[in-house]
C-alpha positions as CSV (number, residue, x, y, z in Angstrom):
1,X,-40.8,-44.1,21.5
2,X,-40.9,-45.8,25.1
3,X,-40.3,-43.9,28.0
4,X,-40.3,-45.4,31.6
5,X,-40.4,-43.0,34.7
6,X,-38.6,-44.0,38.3
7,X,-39.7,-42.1,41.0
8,X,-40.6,-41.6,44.2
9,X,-43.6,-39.5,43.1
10,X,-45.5,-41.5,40.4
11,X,-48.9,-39.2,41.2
12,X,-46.8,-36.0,39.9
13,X,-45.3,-37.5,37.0
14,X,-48.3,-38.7,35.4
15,X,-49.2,-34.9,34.7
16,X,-45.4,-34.6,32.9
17,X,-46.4,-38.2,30.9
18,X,-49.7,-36.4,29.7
19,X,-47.6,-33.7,28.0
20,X,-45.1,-36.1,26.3
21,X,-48.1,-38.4,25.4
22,X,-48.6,-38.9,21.5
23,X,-48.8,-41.5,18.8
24,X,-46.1,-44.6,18.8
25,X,-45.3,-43.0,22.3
26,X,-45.4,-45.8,25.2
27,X,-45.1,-44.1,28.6
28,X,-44.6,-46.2,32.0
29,X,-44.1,-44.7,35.3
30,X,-42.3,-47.4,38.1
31,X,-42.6,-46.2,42.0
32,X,-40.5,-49.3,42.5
33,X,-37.2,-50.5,41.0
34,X,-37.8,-54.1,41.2
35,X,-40.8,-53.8,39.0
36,X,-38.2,-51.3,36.5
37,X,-35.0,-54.2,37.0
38,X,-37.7,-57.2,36.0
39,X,-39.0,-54.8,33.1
40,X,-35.6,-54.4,31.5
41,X,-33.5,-57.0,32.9
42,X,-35.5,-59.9,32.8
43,X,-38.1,-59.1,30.4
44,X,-35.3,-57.5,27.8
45,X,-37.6,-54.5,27.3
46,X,-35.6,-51.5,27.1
47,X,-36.8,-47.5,27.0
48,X,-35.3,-44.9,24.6
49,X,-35.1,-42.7,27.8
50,X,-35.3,-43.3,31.5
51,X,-36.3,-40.2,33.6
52,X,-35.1,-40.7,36.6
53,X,-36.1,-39.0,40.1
54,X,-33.1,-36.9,41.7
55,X,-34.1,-37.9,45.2
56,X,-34.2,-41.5,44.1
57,X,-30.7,-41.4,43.7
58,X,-28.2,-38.5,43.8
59,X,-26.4,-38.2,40.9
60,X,-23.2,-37.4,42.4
61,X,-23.0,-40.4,44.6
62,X,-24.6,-42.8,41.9
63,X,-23.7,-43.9,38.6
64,X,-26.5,-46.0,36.8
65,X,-25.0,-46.2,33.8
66,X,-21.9,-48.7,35.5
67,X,-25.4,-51.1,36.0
68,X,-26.1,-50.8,32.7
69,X,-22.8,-51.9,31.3
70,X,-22.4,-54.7,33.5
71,X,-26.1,-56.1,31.7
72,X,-24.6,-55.3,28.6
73,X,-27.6,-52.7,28.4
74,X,-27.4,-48.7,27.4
75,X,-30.4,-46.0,26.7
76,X,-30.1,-42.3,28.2
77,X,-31.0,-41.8,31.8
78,X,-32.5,-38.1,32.4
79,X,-32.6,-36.6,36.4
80,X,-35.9,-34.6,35.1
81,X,-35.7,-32.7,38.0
82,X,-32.2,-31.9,39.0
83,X,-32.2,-29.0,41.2
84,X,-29.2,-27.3,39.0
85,X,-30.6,-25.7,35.6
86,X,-32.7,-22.9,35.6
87,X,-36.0,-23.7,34.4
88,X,-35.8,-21.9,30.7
89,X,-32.3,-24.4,30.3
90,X,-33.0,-27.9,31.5
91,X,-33.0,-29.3,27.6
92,X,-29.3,-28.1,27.4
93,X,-28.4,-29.2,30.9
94,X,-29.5,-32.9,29.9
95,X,-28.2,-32.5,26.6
96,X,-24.6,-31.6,27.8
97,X,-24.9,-34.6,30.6
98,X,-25.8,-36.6,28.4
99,X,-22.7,-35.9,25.8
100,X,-20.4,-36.1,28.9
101,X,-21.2,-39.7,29.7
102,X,-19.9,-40.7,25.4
103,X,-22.2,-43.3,25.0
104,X,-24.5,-41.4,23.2
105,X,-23.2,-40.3,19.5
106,X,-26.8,-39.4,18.3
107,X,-29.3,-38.0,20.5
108,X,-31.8,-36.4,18.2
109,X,-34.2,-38.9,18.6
110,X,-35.2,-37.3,21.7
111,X,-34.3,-34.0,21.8
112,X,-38.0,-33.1,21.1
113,X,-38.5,-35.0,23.8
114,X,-36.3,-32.7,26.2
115,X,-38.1,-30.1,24.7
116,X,-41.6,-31.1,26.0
117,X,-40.4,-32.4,29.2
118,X,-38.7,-28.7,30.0
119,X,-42.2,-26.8,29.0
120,X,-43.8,-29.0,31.1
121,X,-41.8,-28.4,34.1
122,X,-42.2,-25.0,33.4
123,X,-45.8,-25.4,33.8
124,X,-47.1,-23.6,36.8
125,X,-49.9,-25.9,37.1
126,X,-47.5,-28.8,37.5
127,X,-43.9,-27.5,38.6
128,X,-44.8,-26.3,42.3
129,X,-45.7,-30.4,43.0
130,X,-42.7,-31.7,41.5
131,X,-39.6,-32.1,44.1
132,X,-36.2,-30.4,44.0
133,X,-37.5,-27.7,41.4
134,X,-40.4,-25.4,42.5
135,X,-40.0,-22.0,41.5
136,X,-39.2,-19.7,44.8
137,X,-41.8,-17.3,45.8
138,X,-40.3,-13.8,45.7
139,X,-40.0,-12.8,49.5
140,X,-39.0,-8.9,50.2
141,X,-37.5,-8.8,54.2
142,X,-36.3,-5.1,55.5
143,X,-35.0,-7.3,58.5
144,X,-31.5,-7.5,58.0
145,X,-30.6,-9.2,60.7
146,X,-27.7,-11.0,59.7
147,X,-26.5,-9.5,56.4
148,X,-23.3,-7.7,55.5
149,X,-23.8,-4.6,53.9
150,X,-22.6,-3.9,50.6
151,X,-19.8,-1.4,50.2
152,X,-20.5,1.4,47.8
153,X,-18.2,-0.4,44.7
154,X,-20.4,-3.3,45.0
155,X,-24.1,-1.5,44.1
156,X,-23.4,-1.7,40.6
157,X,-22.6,-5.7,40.9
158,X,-25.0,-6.4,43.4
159,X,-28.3,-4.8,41.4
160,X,-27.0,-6.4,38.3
161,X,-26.7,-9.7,39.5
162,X,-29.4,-10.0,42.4
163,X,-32.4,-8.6,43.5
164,X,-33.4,-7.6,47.1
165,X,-34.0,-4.9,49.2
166,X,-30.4,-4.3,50.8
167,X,-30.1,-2.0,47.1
168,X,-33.7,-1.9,46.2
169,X,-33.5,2.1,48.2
170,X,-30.2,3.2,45.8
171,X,-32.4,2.0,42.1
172,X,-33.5,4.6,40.4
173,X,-37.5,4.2,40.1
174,X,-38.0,1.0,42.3
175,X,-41.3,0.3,42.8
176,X,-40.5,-1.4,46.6
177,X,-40.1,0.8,49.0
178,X,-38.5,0.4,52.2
179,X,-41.2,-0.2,55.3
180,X,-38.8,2.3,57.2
181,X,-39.1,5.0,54.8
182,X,-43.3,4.6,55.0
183,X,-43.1,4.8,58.7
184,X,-40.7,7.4,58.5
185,X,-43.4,9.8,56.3
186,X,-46.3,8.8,58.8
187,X,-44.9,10.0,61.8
188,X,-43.3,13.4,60.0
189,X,-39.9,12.5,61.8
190,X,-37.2,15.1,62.0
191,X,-34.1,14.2,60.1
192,X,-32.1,13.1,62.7
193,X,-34.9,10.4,63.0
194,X,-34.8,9.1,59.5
195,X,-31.5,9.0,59.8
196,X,-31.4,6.7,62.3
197,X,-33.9,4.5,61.0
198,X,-32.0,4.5,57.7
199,X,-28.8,3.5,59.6
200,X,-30.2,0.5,61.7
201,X,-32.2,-1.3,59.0
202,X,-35.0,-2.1,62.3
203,X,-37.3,-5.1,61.8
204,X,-40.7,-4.1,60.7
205,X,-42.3,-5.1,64.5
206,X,-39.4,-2.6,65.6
207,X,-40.1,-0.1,63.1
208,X,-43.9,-0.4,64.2
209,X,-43.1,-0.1,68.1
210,X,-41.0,3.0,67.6
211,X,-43.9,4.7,65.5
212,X,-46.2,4.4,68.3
213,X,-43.7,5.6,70.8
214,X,-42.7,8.3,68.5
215,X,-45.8,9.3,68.1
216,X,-47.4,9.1,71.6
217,X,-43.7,10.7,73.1
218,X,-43.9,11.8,76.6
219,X,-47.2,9.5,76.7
220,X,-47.2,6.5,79.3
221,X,-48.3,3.3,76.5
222,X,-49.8,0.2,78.3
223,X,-48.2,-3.1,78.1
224,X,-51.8,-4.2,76.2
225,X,-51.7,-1.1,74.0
226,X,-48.0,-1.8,72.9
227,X,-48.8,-5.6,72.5
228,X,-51.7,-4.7,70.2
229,X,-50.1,-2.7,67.9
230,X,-46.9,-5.2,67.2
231,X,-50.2,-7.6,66.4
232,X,-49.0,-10.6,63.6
233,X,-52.3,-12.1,61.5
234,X,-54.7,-10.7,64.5
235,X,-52.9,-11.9,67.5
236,X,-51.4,-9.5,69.4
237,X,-47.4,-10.1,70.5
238,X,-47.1,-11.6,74.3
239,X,-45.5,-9.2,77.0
240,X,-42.6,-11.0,77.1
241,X,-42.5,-10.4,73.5
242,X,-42.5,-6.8,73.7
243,X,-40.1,-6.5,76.5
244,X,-37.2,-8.4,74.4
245,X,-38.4,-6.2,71.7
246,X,-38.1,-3.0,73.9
247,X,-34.3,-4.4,75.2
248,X,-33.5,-4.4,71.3
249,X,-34.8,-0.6,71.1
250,X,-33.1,0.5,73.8
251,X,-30.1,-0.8,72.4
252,X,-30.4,1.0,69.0
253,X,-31.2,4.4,70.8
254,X,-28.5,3.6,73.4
255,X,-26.1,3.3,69.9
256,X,-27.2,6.5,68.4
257,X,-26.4,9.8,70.6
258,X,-27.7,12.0,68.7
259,X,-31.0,10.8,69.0
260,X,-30.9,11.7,72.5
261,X,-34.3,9.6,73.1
262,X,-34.5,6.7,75.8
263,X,-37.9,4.5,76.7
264,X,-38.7,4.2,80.8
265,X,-41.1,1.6,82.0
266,X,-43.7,2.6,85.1
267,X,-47.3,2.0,85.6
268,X,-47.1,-1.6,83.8
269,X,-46.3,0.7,80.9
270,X,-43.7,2.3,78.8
271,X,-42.9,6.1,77.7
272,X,-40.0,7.4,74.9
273,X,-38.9,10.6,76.5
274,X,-35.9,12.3,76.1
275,X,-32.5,11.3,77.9
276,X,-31.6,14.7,79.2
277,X,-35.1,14.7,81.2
278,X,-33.7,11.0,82.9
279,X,-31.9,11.6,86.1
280,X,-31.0,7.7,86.2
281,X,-30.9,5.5,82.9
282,X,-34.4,3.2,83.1
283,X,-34.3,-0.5,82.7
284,X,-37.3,-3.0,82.2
């Protein structure tokens, strides 16, 4: 069996040619395609499978096989790490491909050799260095910033088909909780106030701000107090940080009447009081 690589990360695909390694099994890997042309052009010396790198050449825009035919030459050509199958289905994937092209009646011979190539891109010691493929890390946002909420006929859908924290609050028994609904038990918030919360899906720096104005109401917070406690990894969040951030909160209390709650800034400072007490609406 002789398999050549082409790719733009020969490093990386040594650790896939250790895992298809065996006896009678010759294994090349070409960073350049002159060096691959001379090898089977020139030299005549053809592979039983070519694994070729998607960011080489995209597959949509290239056809290698039409290169092929014109040298009168023909072995299976494999994008080992085309972005489309999920990880568990690449072997099919390249199977099917491979059928579509119908230049390949039999392709037994290296089915096994799919086989390998798919458990070792499933390898986490080797997938998250090879391009196109690496496995997302799961991230978990309660900043809905930009997302449009699902109507009550779509839960069902939606928690069957994806996973994130727009639904994660309607499963049964999810183990992720919201950051509002923490918040919301820490500061012992009337209903009205978790009700809001629940309705304006705040960004966890907001959710933080308005827990320490919730909790401190009627109580003048300095600019340096305020900035500490929206800190990120240690560093606490510039003034000018926590005025847009104050603008934002005003505009979610501003939305909500029944909260009846409005922040004032005086003393290079800031204080949540109620708006029936404000003669004159307060503006940074």
């Amino acid at each position: 069996m002789r398999i050549y690589f082409l790719t733009r990360q020969p490093d990386v695909c040594q650790l896939l040619a250790d895992c298809l390694a065996g006896p009678n099994v010759e294994i090349k890997i070409y960073p350049l395609l002159t060096s691959l042309f001379q090898t089977i052009f020139e030299f005549g010396v053809e592979p039983d499978i070519l694994f070729l790198d998607y960011v080489y050449y995209a597959s949509s825009t290239f056809n290698p096989y039409s290169l092929l035919l014109k040298q009168g030459k023909m072995f299976p050509i494999v994008f080992y790490n085309h972005p489309f199958p999920l990880s568990y289905n690449r072997k099919t994937f390249w199977l099917n491909e491979l059928a579509k092209t119908e230049y390949f009646s039999d392709l037994s011979k290296i089915e096994p050799l799919l086989e390998k190539m798919q458990q070792a891109l499933a390898d986490p010691a080797i997938y998250p260095y090879v391009t196109c493929i690496q496995e997302p890390k799961e991230y978990i946002s309660d900043d809905l910033r930009y997302i449009e909420p699902i109507k009550d006929n779509e839960v069902d859908y939606y928690v069957a088909h994806f996973s994130n924290v727009i639904t994660d609050f309607l499963v049964p028994g999810s183990k992720r909780k919201r950051m509002h609904e923490n918040s919301i038990k820490e500061a012992l918030a009337p209903e009205f106030i978790k009700n809001f919360l629940s309705r304006t899906h705040m960004s966890p720096k907001l959710i933080t701000l308005f827990n320490k104005f919730y909790t401190n109401c009627e109580k003048h917070l300095s600019v340096a107090e305020l900035c500490a406690c929206m800190a990120e990894n240690g560093k606490p969040a510039t003034p000018n940080g926590l005025r847009l951030a104050i603008h934002r909160l005003r505009e979610l209390l501003s939305n909500e009447p029944d909260v009846k709650l409005d922040i004032i800034s005086f003393n290079k400072g800031y204080m949540l009081t109620s708006v029936d007490s404000l003669p004159v609406k307060a503006t940074t």
